[in-house]
N, C-alpha and C positions, 0 to 999 in steps of 0.2 A: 280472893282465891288463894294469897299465900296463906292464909292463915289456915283454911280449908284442906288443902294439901298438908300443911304442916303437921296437924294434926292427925290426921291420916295418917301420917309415915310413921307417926309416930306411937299411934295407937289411944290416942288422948282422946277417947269419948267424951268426955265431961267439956275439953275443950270445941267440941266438935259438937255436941247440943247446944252451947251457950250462941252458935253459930244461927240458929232456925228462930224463928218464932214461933210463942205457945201454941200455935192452929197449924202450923207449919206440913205440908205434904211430901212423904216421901214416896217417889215414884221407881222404885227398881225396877228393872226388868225379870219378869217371870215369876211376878208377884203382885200380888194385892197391894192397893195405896196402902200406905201407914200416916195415920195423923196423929197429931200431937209431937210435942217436943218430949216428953217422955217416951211414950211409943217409938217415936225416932232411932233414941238412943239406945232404945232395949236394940234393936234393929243391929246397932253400929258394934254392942256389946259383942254382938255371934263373930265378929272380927271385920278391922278394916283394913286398907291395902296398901300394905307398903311397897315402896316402891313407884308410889302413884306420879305421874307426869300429866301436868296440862297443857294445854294452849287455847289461849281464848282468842277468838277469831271475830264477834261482837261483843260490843256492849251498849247498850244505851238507855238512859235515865230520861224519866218525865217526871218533874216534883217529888215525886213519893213513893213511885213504882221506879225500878228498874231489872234487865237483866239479860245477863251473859250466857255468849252461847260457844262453844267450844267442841275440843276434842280433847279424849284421854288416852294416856298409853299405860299398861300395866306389866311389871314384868312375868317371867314364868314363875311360880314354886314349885315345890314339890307336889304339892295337893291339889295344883290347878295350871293349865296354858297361860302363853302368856295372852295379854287381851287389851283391846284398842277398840276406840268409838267415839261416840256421839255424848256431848250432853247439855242440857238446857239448866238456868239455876234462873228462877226471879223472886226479887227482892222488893221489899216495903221499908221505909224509910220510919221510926220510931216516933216516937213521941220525945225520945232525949237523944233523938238525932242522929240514932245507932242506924246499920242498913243488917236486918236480920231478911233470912232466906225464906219465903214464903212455900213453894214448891221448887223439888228439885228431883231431877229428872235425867237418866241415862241409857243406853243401849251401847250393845258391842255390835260394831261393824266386821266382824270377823263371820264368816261361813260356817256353815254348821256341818260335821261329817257327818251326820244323821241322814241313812235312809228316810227316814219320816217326813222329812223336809219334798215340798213340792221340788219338782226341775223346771226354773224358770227361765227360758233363754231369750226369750222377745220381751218387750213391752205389749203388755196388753192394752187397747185403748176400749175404750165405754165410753158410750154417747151418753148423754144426761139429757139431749135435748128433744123439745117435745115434739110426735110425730108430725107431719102436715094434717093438713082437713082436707075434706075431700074437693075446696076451693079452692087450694094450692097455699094457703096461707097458714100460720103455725100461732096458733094459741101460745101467746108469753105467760099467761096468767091464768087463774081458774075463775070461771063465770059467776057470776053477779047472782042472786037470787032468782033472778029472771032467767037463769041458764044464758046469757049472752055476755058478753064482754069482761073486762074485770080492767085493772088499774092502768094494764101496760099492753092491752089488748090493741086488737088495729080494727076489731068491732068494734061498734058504740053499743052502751048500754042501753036496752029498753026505758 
């Protein structure tokens, strides 16, 4: 992440692509993915953010996979609020043993002054689960070819 940041503050594109790997997915928000490590860096060219702050809050490795998950802070400019959030980075372990970033991924937690924006004040809940039968018993699974039962059913199958 220092080096990540580094570059960043610094404006160092070139050291900030050497960061991803060739298939690497950029995930920003309120945009289309970018793939590729060239794509990437056209991306980082339009400008990157100084002033950038992280804090990483996981991380954790398996073999060859790993990745951190955190938060950012950004200060104000002139051309933009300032802006805080969320981000996700995971990485693939090289073949000479480097940890290049595979996708990387962020959101702001900041509020939107936008009219456009729904008013959300409650937690909405949604049931997912399936309705009863008119046996009182609730189908976990979908029926068999025979229309009865299925894996995790509490019918047997025909």
């Amino acid at each position: 992440m220092t080096r990540y940041v580094s570059a960043s503050n610094r404006g160092d594109v070139d050291a900030l692509m050497e960061l991803y790997a060739e298939d690497a997915v950029l995930l920003p928000p309120d945009h289309e993915p970018i793939e590729g490590r060239e794509a990437i860096g056209e991306f980082w060219r339009e400008g990157t953010d100084q002033g950038l702050e992280v804090t990483t809050l996981h991380v954790d490795t398996d073999g060859k996979l790993a990745y951190i998950v955190g938060t950012y802070k950004l200060p104000a400019t002139e051309d933009e609020p300032a802006d805080s959030g969320k981000y996700v980075m995971c990485m693939k372990r090289q073949a000479d043993g480097s940890w290049k970033l595979t996708a990387d991924i962020w959101n702001t937690s900041e509020q939107s002054d936008s009219n456009d924006s729904p008013d959300v004040t409650a937690p909405q809940t949604v049931s997912l689960a399936p309705a009863p039968r008119a046996d009182g018993r609730i189908r976990a699974s979908a029926p068999n070819a025979a229309g009865r039962g299925g894996p995790r059913s509490s019918e047997p199958p025909a």
